[in-house]
Backbone as a ProteinNet text record, in pm:
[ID]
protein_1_A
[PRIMARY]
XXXXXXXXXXXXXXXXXXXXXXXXXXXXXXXXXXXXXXXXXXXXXXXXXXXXXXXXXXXXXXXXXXXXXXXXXXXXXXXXXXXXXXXXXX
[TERTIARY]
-338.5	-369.6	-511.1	-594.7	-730.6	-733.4	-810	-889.7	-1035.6	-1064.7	-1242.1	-1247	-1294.3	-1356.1	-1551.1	-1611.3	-1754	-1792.9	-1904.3	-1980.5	-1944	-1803.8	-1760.8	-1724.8	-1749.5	-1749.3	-1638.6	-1576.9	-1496.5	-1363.1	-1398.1	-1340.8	-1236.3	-1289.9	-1225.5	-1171.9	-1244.4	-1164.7	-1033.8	-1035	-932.5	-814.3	-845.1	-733.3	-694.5	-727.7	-693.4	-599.8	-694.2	-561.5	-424.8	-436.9	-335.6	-186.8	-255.3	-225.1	-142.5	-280	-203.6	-50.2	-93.1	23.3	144.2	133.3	281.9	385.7	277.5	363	379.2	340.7	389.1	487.7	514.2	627.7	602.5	598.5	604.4	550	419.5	402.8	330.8	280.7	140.9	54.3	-38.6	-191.3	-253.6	-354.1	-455.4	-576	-669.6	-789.4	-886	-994.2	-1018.5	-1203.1	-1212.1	-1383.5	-1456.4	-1517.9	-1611.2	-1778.7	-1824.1	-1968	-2026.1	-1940.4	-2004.7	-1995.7	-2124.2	-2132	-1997.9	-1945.3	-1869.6	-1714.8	-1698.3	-1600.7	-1519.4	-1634.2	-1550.3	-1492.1	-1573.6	-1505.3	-1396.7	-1387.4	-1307.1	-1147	-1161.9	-1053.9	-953.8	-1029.8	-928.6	-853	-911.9	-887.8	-773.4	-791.9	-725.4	-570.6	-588.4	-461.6	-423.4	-435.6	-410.5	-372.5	-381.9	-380	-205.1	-183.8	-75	-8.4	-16.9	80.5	63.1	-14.7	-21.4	-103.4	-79.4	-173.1	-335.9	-436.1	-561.8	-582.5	-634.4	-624.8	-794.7	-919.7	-1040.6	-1105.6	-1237.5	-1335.3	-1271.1	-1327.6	-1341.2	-1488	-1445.8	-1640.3	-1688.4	-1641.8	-1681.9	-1688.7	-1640.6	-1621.4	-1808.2	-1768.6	-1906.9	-1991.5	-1858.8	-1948.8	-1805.1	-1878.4	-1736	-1637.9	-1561.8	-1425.9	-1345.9	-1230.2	-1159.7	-1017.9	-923.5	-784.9	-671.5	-576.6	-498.3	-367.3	-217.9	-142.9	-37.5	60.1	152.7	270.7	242.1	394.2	478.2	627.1	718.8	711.2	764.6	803.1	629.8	529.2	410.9	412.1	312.6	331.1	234.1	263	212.5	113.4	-45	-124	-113.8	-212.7	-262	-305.1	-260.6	-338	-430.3	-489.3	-592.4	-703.1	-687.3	-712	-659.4	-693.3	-628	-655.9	-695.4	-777.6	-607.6	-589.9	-496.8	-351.6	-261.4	-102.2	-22.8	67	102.8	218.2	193.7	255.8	425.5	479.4	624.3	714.7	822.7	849.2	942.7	1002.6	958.1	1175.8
8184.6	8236.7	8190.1	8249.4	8234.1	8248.7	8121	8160.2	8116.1	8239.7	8241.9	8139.8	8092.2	8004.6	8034.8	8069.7	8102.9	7985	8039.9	7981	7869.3	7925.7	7864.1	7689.1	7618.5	7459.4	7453.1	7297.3	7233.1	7238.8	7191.9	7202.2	7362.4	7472.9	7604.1	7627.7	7559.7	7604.9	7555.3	7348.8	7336.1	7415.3	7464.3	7524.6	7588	7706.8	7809.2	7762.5	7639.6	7618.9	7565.8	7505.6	7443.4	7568.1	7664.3	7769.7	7845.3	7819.3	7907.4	7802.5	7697.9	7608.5	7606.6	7641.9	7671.7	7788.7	7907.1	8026.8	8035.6	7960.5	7993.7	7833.7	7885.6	7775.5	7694.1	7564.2	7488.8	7482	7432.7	7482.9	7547.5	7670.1	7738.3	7715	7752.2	7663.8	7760	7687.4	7761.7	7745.7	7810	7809.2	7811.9	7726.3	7733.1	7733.2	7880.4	7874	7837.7	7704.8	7643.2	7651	7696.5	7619.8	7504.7	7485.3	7363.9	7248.7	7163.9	7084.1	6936.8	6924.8	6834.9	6884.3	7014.9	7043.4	6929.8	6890.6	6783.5	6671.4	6614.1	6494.5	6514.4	6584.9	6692	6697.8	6849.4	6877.2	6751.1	6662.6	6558.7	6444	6474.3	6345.7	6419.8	6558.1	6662.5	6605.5	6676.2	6658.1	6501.9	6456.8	6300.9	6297.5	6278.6	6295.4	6321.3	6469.7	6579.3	6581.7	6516.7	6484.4	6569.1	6678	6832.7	6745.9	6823.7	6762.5	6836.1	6737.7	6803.9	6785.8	6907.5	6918.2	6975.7	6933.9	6940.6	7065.6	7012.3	7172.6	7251.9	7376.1	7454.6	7479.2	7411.3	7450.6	7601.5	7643	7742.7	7835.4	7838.1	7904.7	8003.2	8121.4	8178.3	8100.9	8069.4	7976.8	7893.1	7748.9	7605.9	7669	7597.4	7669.5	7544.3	7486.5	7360.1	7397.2	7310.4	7414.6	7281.1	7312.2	7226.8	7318.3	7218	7258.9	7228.4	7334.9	7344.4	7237.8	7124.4	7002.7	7052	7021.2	7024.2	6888.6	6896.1	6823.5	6740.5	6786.4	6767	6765.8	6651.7	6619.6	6759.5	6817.4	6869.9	6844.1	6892.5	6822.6	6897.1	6869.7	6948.8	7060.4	7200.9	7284	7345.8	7195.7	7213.5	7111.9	6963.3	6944.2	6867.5	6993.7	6960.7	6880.6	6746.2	6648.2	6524	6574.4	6471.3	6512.2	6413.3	6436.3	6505.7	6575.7	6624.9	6497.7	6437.1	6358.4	6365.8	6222.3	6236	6274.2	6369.6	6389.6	6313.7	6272.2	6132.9	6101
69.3	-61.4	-96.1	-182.7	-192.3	-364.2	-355	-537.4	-537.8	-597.5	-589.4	-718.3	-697.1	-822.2	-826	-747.1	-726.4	-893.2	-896.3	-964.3	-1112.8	-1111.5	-1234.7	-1236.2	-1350.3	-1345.2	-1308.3	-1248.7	-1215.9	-1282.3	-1431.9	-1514.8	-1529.8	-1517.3	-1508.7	-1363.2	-1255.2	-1122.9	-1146.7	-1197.4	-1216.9	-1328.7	-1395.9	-1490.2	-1414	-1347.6	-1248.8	-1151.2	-1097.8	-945.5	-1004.5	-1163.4	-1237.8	-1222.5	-1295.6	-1330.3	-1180.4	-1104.8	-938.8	-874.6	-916	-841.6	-878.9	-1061.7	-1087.1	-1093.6	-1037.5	-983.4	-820	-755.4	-605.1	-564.3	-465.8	-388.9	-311.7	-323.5	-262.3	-137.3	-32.6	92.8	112.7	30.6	39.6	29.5	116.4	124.6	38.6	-30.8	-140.7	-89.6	-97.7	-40.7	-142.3	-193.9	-333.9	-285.6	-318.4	-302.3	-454.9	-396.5	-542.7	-490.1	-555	-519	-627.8	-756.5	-834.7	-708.3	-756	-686.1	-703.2	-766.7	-808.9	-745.4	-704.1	-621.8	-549.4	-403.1	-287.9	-377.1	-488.4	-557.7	-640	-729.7	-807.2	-730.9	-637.7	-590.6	-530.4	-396.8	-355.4	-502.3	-591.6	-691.6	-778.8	-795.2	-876.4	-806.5	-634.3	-541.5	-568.9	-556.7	-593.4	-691.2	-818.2	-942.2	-941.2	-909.1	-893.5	-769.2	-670.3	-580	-493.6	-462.6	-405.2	-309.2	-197.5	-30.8	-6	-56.2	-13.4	176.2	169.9	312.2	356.7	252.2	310.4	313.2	310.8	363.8	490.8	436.9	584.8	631.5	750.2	794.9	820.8	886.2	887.5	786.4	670.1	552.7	532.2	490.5	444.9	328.4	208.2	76.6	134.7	5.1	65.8	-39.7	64.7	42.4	120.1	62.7	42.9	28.7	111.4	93.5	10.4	-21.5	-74.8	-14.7	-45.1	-2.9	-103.8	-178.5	-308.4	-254.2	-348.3	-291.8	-401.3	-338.5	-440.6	-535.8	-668.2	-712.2	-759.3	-791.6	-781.3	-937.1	-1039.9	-1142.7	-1213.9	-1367.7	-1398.5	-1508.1	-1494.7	-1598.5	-1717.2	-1797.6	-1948.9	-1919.2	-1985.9	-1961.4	-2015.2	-2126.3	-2192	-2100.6	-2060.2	-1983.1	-1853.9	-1751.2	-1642.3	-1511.8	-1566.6	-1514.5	-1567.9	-1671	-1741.6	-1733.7	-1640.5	-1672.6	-1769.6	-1813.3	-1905.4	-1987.3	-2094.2	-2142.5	-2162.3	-2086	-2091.7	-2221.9	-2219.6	-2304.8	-2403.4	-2533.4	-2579.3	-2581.3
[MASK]
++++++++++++++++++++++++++++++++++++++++++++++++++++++++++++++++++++++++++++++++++++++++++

């Protein structure tokens, strides 16, 4: 699966992949073309963050392009901001 993110900040790729991860299943690799520069630091910290498996550049890619992989059971952030856990409910 592929999401263009092109030119847009970090900040919006992440909402998007937020967004992409909670309609597909578990196991699908996402392919996330960024060119902000803050991408490589970004994405692995995002996957971390959320439990989802970063799985790195692709070299050969035409623009960079970085894949992650949908874990089950993977924590869900803010989807205002999606840098931040979504707070336990009380």
């Amino acid at each position: 699966m592929r999401l263009d993110g092109g030119d847009c900040r970090c900040i919006q790729q992440l909402s998007e992949l937020r967004r992409l991860t909670l309609q597909v299943p578990s196991g699908i690799v996402i392919h996330l073309i960024a060119t902000d520069p803050a991408a490589p630091l970004d994405l692995p910290a995002w996957c971390h963050l959320t439990g989802h498996t970063y799985l790195g550049p692709m070299p050969a890619a035409d623009r960079p392009t970085y894949t992650m992989q949908v874990s089950a059971g993977a924590a869900i952030t803010d989807p205002d901001r999606p840098w931040r856990p979504t707070p336990a409910a009380p």
